[in-house]
matplotlib code that plots the C-alpha trace (Angstrom):
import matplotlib.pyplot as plt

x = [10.0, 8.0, 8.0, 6.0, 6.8, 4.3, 6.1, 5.5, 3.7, 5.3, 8.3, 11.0, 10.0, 9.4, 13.1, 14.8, 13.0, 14.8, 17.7, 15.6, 14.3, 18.2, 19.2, 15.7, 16.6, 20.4, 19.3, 17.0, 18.4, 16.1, 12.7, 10.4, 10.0, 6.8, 5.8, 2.9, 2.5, 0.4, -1.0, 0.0, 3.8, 3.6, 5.6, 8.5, 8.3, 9.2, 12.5, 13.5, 16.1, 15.0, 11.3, 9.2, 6.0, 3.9, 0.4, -0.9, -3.1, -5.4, -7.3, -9.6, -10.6, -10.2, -11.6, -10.4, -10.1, -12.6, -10.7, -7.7, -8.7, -10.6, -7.3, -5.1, -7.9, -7.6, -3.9, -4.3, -4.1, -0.3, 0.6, 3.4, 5.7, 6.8, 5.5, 7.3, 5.3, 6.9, 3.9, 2.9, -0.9, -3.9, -5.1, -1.6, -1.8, -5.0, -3.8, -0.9, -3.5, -6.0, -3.1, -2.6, 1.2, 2.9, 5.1, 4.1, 7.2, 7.1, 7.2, 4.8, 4.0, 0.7, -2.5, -2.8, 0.5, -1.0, -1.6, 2.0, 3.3, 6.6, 7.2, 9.9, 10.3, 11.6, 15.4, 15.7, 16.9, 17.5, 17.5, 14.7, 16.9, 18.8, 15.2, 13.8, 16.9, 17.2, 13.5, 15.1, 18.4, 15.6, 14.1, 16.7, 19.6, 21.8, 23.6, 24.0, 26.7, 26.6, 23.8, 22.6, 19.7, 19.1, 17.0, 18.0, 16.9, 17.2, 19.6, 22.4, 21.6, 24.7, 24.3, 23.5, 26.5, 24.4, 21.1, 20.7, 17.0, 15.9, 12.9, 11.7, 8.7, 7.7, 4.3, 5.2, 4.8, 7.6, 10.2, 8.6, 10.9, 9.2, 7.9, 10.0, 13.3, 12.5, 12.3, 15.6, 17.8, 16.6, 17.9, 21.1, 21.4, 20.7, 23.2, 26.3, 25.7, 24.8, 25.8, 23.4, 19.7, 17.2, 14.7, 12.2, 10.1, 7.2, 3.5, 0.5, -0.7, 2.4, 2.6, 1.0, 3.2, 6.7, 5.0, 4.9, 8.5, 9.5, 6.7, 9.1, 12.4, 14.6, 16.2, 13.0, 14.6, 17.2, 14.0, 12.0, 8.9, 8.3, 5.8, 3.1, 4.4, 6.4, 5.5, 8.0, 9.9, 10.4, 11.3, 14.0, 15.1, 15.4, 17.6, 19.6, 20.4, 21.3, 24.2, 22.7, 19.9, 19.2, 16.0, 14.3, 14.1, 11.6, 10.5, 12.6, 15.9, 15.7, 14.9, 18.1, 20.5, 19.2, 19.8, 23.3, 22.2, 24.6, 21.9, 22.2, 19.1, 18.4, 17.0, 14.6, 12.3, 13.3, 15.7, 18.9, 20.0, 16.7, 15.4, 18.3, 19.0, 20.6, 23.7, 26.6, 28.6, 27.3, 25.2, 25.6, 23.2, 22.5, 20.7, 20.6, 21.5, 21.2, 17.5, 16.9, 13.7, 15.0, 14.6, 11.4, 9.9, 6.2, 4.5, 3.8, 5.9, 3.8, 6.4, 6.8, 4.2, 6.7, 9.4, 12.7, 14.7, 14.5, 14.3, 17.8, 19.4, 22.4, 22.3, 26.1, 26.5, 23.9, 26.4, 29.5, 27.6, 26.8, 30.5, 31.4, 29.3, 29.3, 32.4, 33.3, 30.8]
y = [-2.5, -2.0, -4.1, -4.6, -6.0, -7.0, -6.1, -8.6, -7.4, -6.9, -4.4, -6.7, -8.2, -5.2, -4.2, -7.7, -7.3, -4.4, -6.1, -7.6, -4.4, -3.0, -6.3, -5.5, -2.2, -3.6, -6.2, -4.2, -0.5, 1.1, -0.3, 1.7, -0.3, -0.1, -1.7, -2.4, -1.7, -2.6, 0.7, 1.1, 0.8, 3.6, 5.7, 2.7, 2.3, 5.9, 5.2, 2.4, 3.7, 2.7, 2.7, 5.0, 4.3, 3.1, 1.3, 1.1, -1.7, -2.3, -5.5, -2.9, -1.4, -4.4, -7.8, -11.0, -12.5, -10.3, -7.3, -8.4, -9.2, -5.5, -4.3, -5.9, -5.6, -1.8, -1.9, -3.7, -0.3, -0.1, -2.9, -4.7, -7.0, -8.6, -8.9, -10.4, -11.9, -12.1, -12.3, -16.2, -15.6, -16.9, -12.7, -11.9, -14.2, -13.9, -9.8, -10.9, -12.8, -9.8, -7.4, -9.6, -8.6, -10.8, -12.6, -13.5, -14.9, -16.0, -19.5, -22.3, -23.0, -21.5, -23.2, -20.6, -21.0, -21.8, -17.9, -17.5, -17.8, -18.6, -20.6, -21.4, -24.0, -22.0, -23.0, -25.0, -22.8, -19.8, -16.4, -14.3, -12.2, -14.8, -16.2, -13.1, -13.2, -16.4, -16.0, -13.3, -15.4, -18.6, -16.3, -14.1, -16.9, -14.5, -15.1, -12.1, -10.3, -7.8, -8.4, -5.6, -4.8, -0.5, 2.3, 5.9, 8.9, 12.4, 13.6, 12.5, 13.9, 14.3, 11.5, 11.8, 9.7, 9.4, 8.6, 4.6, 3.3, 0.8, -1.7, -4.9, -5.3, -8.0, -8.9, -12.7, -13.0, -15.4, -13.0, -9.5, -9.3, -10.5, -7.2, -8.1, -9.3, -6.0, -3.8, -5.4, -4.8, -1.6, -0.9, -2.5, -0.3, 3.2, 2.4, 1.1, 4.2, 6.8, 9.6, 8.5, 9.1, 6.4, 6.3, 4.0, 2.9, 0.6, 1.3, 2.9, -0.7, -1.4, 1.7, 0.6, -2.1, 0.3, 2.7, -0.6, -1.1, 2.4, 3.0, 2.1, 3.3, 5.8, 7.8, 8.6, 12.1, 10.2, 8.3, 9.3, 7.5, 7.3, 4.7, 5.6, 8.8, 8.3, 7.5, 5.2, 7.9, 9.5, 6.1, 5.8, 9.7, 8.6, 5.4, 7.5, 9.9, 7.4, 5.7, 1.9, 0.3, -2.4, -4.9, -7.8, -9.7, -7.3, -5.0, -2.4, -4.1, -5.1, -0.9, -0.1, -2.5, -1.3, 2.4, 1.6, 1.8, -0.2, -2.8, -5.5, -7.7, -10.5, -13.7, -16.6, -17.8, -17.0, -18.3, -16.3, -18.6, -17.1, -13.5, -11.8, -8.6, -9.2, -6.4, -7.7, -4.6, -3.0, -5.8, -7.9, -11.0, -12.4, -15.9, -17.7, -20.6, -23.5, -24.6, -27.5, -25.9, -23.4, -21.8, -23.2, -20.3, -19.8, -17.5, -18.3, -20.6, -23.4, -24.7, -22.5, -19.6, -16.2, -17.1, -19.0, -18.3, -14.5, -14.3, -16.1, -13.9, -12.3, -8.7, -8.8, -9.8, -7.0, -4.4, -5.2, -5.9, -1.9, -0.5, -1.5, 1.2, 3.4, 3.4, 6.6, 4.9]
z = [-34.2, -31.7, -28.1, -25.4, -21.8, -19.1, -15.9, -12.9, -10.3, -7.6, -6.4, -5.5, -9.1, -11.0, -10.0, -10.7, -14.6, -15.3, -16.4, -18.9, -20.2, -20.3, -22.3, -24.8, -25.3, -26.2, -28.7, -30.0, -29.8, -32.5, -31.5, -29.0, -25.4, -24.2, -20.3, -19.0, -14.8, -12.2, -11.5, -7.4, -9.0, -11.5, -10.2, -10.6, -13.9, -14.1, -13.0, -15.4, -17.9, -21.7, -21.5, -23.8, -22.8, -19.6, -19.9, -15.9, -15.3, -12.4, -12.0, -9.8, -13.3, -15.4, -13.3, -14.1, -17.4, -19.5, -18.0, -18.8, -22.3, -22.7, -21.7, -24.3, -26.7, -26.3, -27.4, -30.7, -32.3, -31.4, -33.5, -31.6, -32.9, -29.8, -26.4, -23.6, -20.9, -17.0, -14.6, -14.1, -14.5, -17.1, -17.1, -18.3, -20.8, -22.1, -22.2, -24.3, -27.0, -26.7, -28.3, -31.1, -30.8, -33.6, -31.0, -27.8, -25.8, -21.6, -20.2, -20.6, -16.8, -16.8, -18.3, -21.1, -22.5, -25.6, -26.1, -26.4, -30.2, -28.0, -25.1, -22.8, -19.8, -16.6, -16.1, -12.4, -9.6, -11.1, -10.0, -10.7, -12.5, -14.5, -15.0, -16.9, -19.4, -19.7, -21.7, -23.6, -24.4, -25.4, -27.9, -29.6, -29.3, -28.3, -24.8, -22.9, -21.3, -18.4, -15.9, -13.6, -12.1, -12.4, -11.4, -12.1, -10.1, -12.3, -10.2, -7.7, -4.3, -1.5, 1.1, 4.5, 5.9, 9.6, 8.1, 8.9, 7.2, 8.4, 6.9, 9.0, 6.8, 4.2, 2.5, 4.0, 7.4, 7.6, 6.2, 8.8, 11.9, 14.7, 16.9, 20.5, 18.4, 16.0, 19.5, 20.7, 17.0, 17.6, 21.3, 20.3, 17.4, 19.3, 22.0, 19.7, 17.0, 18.9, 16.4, 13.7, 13.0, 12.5, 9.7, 9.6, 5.9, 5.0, 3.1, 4.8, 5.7, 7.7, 9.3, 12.7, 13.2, 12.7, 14.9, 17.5, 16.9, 18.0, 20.4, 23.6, 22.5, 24.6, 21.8, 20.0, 19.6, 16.6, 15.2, 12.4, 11.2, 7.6, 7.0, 5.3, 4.3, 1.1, -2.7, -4.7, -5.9, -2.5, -1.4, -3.8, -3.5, 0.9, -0.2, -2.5, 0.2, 2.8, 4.3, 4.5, 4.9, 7.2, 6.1, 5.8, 2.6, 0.7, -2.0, -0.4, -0.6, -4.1, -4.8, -2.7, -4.3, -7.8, -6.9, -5.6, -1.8, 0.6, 1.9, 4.8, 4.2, 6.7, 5.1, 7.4, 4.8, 1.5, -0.6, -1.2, -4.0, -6.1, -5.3, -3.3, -3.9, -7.9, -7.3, -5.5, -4.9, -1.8, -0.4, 2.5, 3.5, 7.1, 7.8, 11.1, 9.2, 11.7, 11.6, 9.3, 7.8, 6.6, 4.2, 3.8, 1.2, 2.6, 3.4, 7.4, 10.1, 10.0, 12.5, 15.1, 14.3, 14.9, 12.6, 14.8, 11.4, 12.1, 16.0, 16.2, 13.7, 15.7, 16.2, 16.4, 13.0, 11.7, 14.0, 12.0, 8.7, 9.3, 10.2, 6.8, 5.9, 8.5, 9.3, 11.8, 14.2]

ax = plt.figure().add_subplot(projection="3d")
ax.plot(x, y, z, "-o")
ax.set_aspect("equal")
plt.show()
């Protein structure tokens, strides 16, 4: 048999559907496992145990609807018996028709729905996670046991026990640390562990605003700046090889808890209940918890413009969230 998935598109995503591409390759342990990838997370997919091959698309080379169609179109040759469709979008449907795959499974809350052969409704206040399989449980009729969200790295590097990453970054301006609160965490954090090293991630876009965070701090001499500077891979190789990572709710914590990186991720906006980090071993989340509108789950503080929800969040509580992990500091 042979399978195809379309992967969401975006990281945090990309990493909660690996479980479902784990439970695939269990069901069906003799087929080959195809993906397809937005092409800026290629590298990712690289790192997802099971798969044997990796279709990248870019809706730079392939524009809306007739791009996405080209692009199915163009895999018609592979024959595929079933296709499983996670990104919510009309292009990735009409991709799923355009490759003809005998089964097209995903859920019916887009428009196009009718280009699936199979269709499921979205279960209520699920997490993303438990969402993906639950398609995969609708479909097959099989429940499912063990549920893990994993990336694998070729090898296991030796940790750097007084490396500390740190990530206050987020697509959603509602979940990105506010700059003065950021600048303070960070002050805090330099004077109470003052044997460990500082290492600060994020994308080439959001590189100007971590080099705002750390612009003004004393101990520049135990920080190290690399925004911008990374791919995935060396992303995940830097999580790998440190002791915790401190972020925002984010692409980056989802990649850390799936490589089996102690994260402490601090939640305003977002709902824990749906798209935390999936892993429980190793993870601890922080919420001010005391503002009625939260979470609230958009995109910007419509109510107070810098989000309250992540200016109040105590930077005591992020302290001892961290001597779990670090714990000779």
């Amino acid at each position: 048999m042979k399978i195809l998935i379309r992967l969401p598109n975006w990281l945090g995503d990309v990493v909660m559907s690996t479980a479902l591409v784990a439970s695939v390759r269990q069901i069906y342990p003799d087929s080959e496992i195809d993906v397809i990838i937005k092409k800026e997370l290629a590298g990712l997919a690289g790192l997802i145990p099971g798969i044997n091959r990796i279709h990248l698309f870019s809706k730079n080379d392939h524009k809306g609807l007739i791009g996405a169609f080209s692009f199915g179109k163009a895999l018609r040759s592979q024959n595929y018996d079933l296709f499983f469709n996670l990104p919510s979008s009309l292009s990735s449907l009409t991709l799923a028709w355009a490759t003809r795959a005998k089964k097209r499974i995903g859920f019916r809350s887009e428009g196009g729905f009718f280009l699936l052969t199979d269709k499921f409704r979205k279960p209520l206040n699920a997490h993303r996670v438990d969402e993906y399989l639950f398609l995969l449980e609708q479909f097959t009729g099989n429940a499912l046991g063990d549920r893990k969200v994993e990336l694998k790295i070729s090898d296991t590097p030796q940790v750097d026990e007084n490396r500390v990453l740190i990530n206050f970054n987020s697509e959603a301006e509602s979940r990105r640390m506010p700059l003065d609160k950021g600048k303070a965490i960070i002050d805090r954090l330099m004077n109470t562990f003052t044997t460990k090293t500082f290492v600060f991630i994020g994308s080439k876009k959001e590189s100007a605003f971590v080099a705002q965070l750390i612009e003004d701090s004393e101990h520049k001499d135990r920080i190290k700046n690399f925004a911008g500077k990374t791919d995935l891979v060396g992303l995940a190789n830097l999580m790998i090889t440190s002791a915790v990572l401190l972020t925002t709710d984010s692409g980056p914590a989802h990649l850390a808890n799936s490589l089996g990186t102690p994260a402490v991720v601090l939640f305003g906006a977002g709902n824990e209940f749906n798209t935390a980090p999936y892993n429980k071993i190793n993870l601890n989340i922080l919420r001010y918890g005391q503002l009625k509108c939260e979470p609230c789950v958009k995109n910007t503080c419509e109510l107070y413009g810098i989000p309250k929800c992540m200016e109040l969040l105590d930077e005591l509580k992020m302290i001892a969230a961290l001597r779990v992990y670090l714990p000779d500091a």
